[in-house]
N, CA, C and O atoms as CSV, one atom per row, in Angstrom:
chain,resi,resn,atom,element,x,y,z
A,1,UNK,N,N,-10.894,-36.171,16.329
A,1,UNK,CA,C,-10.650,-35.567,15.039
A,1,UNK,C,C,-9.708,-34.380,15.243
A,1,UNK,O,O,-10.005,-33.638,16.179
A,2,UNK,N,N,-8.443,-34.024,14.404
A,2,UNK,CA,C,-7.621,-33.170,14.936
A,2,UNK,C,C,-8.476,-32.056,14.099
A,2,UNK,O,O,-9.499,-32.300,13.458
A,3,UNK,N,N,-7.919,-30.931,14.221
A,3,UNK,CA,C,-8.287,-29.483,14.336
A,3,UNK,C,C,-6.990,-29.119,13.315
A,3,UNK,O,O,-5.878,-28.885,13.788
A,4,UNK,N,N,-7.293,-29.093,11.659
A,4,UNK,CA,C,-5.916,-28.445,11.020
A,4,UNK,C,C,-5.605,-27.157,11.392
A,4,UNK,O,O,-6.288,-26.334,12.003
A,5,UNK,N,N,-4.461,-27.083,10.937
A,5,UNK,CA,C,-3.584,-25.271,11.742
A,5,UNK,C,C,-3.176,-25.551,10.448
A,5,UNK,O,O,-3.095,-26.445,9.606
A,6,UNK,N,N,-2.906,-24.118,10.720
A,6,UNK,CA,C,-2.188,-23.349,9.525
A,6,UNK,C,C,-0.626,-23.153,9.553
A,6,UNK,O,O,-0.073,-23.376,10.630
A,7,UNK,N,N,0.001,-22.832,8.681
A,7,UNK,CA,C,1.341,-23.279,8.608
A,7,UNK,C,C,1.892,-21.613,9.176
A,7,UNK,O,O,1.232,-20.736,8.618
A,8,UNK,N,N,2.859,-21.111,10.071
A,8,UNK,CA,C,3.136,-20.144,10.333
A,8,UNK,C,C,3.603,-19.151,9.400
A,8,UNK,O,O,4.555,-19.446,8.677
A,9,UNK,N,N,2.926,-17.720,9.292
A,9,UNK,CA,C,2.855,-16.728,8.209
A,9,UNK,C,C,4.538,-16.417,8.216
A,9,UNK,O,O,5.153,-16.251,9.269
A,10,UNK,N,N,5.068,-16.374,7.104
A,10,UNK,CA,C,6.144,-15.378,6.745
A,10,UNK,C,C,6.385,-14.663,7.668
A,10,UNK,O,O,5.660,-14.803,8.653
A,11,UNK,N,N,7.193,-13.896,7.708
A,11,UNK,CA,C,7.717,-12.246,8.219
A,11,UNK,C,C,7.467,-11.883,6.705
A,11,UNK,O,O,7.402,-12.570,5.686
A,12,UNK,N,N,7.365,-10.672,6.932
A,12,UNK,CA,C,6.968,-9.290,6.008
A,12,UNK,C,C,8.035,-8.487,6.147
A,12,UNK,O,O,8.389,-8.028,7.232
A,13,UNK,N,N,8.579,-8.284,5.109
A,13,UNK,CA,C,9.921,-7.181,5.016
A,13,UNK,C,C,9.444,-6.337,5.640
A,13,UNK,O,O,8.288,-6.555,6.003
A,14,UNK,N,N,10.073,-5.024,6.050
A,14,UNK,CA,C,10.133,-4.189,6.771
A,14,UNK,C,C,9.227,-3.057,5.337
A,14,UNK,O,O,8.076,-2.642,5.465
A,15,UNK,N,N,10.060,-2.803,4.188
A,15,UNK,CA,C,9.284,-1.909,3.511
A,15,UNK,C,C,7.851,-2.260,2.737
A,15,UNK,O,O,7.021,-1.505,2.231
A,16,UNK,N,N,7.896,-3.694,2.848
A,16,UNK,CA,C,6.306,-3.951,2.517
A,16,UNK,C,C,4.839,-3.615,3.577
A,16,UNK,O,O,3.637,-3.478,3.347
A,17,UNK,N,N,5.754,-3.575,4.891
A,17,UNK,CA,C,4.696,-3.434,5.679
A,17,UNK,C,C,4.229,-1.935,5.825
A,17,UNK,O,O,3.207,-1.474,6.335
A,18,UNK,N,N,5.442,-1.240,5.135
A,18,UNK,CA,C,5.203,0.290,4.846
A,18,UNK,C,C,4.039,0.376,4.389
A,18,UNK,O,O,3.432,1.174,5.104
A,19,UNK,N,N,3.294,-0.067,3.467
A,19,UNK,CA,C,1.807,0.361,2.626
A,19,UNK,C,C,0.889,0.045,3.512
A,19,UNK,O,O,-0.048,0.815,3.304
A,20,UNK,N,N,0.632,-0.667,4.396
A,20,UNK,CA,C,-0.206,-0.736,5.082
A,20,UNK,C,C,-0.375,0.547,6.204
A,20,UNK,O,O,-1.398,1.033,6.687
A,21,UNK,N,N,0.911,0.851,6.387
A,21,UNK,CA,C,1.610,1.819,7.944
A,21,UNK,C,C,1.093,2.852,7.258
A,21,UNK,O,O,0.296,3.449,7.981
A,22,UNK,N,N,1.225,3.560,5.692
A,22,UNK,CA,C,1.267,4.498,4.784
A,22,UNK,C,C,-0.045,5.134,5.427
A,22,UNK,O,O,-0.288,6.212,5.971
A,23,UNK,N,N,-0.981,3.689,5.044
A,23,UNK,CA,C,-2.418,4.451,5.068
A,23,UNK,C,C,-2.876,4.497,6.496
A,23,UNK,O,O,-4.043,4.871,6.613
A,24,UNK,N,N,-2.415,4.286,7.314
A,24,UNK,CA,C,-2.954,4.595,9.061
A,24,UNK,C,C,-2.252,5.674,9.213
A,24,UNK,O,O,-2.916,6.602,9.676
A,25,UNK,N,N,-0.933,5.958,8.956
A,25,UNK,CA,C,-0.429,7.115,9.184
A,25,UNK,C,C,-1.049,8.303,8.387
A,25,UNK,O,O,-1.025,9.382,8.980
A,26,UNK,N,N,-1.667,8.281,6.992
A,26,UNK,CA,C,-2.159,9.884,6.583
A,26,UNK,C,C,-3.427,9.876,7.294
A,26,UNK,O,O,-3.955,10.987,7.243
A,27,UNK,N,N,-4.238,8.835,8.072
A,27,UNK,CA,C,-5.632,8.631,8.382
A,27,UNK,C,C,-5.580,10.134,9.582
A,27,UNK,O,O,-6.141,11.223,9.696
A,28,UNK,N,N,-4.424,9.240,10.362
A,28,UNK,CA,C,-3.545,9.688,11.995
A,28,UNK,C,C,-3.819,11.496,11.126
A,28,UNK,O,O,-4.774,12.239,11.350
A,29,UNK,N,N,-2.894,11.713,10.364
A,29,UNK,CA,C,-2.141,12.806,9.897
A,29,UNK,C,C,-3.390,13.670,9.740
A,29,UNK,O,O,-3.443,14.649,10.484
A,30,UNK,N,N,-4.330,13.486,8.956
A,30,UNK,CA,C,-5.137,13.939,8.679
A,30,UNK,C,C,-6.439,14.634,9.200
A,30,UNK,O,O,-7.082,15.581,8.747
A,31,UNK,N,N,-6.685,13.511,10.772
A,31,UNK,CA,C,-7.385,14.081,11.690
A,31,UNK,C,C,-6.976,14.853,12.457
A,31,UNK,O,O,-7.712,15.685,12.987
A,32,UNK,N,N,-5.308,14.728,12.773
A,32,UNK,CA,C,-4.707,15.208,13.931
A,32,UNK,C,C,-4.203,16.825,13.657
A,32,UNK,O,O,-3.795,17.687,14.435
A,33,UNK,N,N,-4.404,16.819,12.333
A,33,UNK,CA,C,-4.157,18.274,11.823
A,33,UNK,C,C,-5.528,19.041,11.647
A,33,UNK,O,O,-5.356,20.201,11.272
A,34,UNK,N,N,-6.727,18.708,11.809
A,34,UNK,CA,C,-7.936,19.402,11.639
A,34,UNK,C,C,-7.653,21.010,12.101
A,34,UNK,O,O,-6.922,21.293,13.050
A,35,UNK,N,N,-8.353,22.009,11.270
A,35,UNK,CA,C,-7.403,23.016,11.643
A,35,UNK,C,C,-6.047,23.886,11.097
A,35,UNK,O,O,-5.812,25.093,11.156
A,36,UNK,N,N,-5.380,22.932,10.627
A,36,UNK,CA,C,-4.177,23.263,10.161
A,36,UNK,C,C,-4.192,22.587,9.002
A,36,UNK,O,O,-4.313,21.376,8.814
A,37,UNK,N,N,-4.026,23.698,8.044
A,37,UNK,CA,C,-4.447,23.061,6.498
A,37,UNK,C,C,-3.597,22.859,5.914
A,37,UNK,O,O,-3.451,21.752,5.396
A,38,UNK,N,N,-2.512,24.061,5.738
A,38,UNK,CA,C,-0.818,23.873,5.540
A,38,UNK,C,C,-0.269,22.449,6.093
A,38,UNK,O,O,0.410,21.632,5.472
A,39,UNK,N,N,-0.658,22.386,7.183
A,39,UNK,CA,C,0.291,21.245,7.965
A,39,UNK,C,C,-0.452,20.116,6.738
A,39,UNK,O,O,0.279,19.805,5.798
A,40,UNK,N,N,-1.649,19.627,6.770
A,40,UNK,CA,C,-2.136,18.498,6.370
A,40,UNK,C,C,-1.600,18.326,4.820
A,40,UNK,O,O,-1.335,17.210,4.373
A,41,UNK,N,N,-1.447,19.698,3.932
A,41,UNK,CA,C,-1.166,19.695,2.537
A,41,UNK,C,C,-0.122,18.890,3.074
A,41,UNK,O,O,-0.196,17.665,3.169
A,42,UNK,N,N,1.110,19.766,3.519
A,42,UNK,CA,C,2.458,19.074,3.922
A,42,UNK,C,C,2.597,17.747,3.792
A,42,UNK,O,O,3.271,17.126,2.970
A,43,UNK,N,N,1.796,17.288,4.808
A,43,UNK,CA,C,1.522,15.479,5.074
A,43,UNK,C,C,1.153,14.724,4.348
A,43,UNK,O,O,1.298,13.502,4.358
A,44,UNK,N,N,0.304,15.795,3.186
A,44,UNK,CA,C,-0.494,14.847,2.400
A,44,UNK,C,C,0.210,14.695,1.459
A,44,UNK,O,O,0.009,13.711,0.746
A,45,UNK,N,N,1.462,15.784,1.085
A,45,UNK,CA,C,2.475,15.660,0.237
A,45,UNK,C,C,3.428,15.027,-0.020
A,45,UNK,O,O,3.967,14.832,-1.109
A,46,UNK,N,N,3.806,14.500,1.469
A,46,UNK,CA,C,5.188,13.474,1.957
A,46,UNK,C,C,4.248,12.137,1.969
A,46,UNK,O,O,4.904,11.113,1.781
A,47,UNK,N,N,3.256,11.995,2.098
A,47,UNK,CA,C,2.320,10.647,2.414
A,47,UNK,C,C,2.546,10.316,0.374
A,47,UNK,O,O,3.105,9.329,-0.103
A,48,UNK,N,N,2.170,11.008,-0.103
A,48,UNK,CA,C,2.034,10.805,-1.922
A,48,UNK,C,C,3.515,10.243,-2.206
A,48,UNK,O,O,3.607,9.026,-2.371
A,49,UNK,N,N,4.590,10.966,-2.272
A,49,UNK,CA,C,5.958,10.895,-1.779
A,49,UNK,C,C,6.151,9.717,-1.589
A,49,UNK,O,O,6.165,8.919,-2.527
A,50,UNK,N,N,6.307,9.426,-0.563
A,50,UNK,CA,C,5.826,8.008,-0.035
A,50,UNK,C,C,5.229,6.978,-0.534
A,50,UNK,O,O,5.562,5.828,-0.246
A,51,UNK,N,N,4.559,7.184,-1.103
A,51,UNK,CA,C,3.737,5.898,-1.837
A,51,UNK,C,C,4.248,5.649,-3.049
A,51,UNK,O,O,4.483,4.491,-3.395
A,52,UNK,N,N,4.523,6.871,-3.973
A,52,UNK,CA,C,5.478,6.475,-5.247
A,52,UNK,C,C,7.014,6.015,-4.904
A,52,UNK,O,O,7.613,5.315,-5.721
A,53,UNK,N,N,7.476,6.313,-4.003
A,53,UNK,CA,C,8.581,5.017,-3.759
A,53,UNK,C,C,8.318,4.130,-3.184
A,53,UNK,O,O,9.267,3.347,-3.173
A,54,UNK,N,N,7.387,3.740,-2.588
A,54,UNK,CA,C,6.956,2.216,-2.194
A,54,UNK,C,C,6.915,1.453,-3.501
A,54,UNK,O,O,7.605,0.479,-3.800
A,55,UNK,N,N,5.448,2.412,-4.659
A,55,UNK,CA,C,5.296,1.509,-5.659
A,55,UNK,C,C,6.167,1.866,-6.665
A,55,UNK,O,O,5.544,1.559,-7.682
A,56,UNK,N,N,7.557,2.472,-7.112
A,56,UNK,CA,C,8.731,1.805,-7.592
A,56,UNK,C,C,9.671,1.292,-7.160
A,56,UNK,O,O,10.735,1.357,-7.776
A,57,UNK,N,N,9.567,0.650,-6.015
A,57,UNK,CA,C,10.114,0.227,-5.642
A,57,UNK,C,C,9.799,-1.653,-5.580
A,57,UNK,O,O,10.666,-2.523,-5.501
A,58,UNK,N,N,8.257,-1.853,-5.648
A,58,UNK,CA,C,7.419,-3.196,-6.308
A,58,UNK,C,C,7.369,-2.777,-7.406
A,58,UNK,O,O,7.255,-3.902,-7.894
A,59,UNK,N,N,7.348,-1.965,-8.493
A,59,UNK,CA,C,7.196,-1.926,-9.640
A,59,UNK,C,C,8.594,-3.033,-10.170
A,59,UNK,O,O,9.503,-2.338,-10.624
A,60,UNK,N,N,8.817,-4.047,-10.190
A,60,UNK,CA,C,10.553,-4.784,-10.122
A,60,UNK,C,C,10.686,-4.398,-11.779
A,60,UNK,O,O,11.742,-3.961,-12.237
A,61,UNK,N,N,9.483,-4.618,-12.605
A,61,UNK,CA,C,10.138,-4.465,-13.828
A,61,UNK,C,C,10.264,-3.117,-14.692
A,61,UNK,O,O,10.887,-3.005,-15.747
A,62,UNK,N,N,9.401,-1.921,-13.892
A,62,UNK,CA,C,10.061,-0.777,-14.396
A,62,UNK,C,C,8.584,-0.277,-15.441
A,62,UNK,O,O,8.567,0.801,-16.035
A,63,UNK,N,N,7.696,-1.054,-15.485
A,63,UNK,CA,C,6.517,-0.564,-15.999
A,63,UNK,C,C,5.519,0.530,-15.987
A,63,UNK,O,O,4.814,0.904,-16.924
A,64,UNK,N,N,5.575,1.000,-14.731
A,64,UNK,CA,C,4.706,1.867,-14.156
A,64,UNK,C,C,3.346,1.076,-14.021
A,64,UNK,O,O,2.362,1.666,-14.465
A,65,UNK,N,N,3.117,-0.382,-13.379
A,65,UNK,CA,C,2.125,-0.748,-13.303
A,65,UNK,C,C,2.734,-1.842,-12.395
A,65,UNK,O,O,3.844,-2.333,-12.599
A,66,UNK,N,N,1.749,-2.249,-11.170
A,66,UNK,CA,C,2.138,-3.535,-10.254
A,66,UNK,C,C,0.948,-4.717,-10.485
A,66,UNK,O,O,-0.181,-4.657,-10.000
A,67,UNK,N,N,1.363,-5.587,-11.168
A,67,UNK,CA,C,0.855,-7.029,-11.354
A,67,UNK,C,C,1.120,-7.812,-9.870
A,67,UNK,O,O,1.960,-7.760,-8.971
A,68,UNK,N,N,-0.371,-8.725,-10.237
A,68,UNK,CA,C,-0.125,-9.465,-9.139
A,68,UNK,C,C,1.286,-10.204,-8.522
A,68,UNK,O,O,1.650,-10.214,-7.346
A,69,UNK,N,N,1.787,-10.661,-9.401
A,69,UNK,CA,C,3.429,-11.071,-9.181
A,69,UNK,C,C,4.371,-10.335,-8.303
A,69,UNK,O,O,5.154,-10.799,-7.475
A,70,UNK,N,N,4.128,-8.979,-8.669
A,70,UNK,CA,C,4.967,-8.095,-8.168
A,70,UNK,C,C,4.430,-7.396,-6.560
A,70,UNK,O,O,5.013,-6.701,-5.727
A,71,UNK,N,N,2.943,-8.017,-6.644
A,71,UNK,CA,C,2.707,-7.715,-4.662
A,71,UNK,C,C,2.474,-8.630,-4.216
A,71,UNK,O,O,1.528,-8.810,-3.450
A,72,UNK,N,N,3.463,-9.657,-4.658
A,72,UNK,CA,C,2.916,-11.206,-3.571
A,72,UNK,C,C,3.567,-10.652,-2.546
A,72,UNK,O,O,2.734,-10.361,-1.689
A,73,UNK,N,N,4.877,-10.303,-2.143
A,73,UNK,CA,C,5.697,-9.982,-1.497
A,73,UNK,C,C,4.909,-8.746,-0.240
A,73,UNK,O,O,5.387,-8.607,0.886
A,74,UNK,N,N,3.824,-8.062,-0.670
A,74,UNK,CA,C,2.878,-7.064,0.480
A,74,UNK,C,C,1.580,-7.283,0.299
A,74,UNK,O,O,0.797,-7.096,-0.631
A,75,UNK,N,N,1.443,-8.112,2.351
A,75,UNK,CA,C,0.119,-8.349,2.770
A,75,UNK,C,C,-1.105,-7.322,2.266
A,75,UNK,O,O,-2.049,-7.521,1.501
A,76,UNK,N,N,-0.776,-6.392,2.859
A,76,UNK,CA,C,-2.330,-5.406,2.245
A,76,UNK,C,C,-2.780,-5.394,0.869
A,76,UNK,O,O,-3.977,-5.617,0.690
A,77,UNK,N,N,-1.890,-5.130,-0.346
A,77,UNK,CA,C,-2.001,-5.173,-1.667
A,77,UNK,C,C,-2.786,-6.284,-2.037
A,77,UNK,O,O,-3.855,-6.413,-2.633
A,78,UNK,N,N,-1.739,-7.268,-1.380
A,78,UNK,CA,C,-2.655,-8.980,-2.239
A,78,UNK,C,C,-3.866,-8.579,-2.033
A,78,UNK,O,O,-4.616,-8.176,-2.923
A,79,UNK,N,N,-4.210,-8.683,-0.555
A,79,UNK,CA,C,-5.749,-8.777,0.229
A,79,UNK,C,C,-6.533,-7.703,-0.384
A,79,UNK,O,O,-7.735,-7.938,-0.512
A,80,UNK,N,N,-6.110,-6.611,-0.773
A,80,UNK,CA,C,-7.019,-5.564,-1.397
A,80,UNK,C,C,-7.039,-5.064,-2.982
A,80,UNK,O,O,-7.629,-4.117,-3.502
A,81,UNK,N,N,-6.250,-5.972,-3.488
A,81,UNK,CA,C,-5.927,-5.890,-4.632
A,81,UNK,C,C,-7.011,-5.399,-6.087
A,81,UNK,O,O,-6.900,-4.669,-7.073
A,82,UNK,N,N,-8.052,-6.303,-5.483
A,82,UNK,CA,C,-9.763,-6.950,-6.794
A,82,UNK,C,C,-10.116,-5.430,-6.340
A,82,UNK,O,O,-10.530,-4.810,-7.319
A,83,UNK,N,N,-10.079,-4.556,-5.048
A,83,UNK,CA,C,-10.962,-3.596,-4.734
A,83,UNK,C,C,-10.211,-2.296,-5.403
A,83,UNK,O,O,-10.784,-1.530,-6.177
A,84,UNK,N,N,-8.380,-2.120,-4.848
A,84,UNK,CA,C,-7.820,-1.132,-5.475
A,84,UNK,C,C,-8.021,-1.327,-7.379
A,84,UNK,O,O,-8.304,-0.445,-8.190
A,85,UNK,N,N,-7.762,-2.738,-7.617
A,85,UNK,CA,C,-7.871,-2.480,-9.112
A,85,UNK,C,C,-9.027,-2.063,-9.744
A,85,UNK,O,O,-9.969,-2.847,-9.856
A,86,UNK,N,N,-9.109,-0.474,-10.346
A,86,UNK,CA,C,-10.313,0.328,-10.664
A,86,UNK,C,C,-10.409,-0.075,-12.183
A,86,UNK,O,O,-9.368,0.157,-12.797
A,87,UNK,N,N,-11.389,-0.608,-12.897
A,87,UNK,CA,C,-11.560,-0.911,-13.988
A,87,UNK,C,C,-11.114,-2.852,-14.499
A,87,UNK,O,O,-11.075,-3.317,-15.638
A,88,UNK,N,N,-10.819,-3.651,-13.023
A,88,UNK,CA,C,-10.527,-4.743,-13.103
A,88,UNK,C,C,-9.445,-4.949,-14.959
A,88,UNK,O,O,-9.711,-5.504,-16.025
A,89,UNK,N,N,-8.372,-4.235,-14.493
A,89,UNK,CA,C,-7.722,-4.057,-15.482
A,89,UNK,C,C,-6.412,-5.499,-15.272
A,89,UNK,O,O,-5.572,-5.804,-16.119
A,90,UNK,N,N,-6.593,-6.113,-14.008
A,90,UNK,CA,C,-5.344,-6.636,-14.099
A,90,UNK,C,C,-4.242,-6.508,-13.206
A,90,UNK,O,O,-3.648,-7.382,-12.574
A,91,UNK,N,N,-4.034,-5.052,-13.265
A,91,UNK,CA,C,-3.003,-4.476,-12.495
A,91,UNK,C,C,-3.559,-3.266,-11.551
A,91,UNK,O,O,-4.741,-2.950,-11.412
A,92,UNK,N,N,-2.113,-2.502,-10.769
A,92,UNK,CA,C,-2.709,-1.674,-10.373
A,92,UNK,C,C,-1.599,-0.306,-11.281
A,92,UNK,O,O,-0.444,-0.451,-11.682
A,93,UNK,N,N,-2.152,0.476,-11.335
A,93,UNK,CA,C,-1.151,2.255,-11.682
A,93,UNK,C,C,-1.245,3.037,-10.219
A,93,UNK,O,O,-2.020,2.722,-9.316
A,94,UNK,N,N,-0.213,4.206,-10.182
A,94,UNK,CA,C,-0.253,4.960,-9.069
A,94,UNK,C,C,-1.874,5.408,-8.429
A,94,UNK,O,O,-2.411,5.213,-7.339
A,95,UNK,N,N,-2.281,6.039,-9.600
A,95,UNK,CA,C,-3.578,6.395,-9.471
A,95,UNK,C,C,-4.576,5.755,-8.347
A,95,UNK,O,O,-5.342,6.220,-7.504
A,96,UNK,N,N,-4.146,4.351,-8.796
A,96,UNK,CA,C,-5.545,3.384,-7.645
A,96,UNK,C,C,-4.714,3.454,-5.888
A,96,UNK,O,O,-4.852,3.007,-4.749
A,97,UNK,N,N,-4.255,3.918,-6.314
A,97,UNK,CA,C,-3.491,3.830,-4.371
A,97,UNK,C,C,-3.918,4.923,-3.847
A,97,UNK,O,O,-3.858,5.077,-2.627
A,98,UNK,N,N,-4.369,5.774,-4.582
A,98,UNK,CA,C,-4.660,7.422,-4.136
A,98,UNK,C,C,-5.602,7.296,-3.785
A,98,UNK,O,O,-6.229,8.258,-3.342
């Protein structure tokens, strides 16, 4: 009896894989600054930064909201999508990434 396989995954653009990198990097940022509170605001400022041009940048139609359509294109989103969407509204707003 053969053993089905799976068909080989995509590549992942380079800036989709950003949202995933986003959130290991403020995790990194955050412990590694214990101590330094300035520094972490800083980080935590460019990390926010960061995330609102990720998500207008999937926002494709200019809504201020990312539908499923618009994160087929980034692994983490799809996969976490039902959990970030707060109020199972559908979509996600900046808000649920925070």
């Amino acid at each position: 009896m053969a053993i089905p396989t799976l068909p080989p995954a995509a590549p992942i653009p380079r800036r989709e894989r950003a949202a995933g990198a986003l959130a290991g990097w403020l995790l990194l940022a955050l412990v590694g600054s214990a101590g330094f509170p300035s520094r972490a605001a800083d980080e935590l400022q460019h990390y926010q930064q960061r995330l609102g041009q990720l998500f207008r940048q999937l926002d494709r139609n200019g809504d201020g909201r990312l539908e499923r359509d618009e994160i087929r294109t980034n692994a983490y989103l799809q996969r976490h999508f039902d959990r970030l969407d707060r109020g199972g509204k559908g979509y996600l707003v900046p808000s649920d990434l925070r």
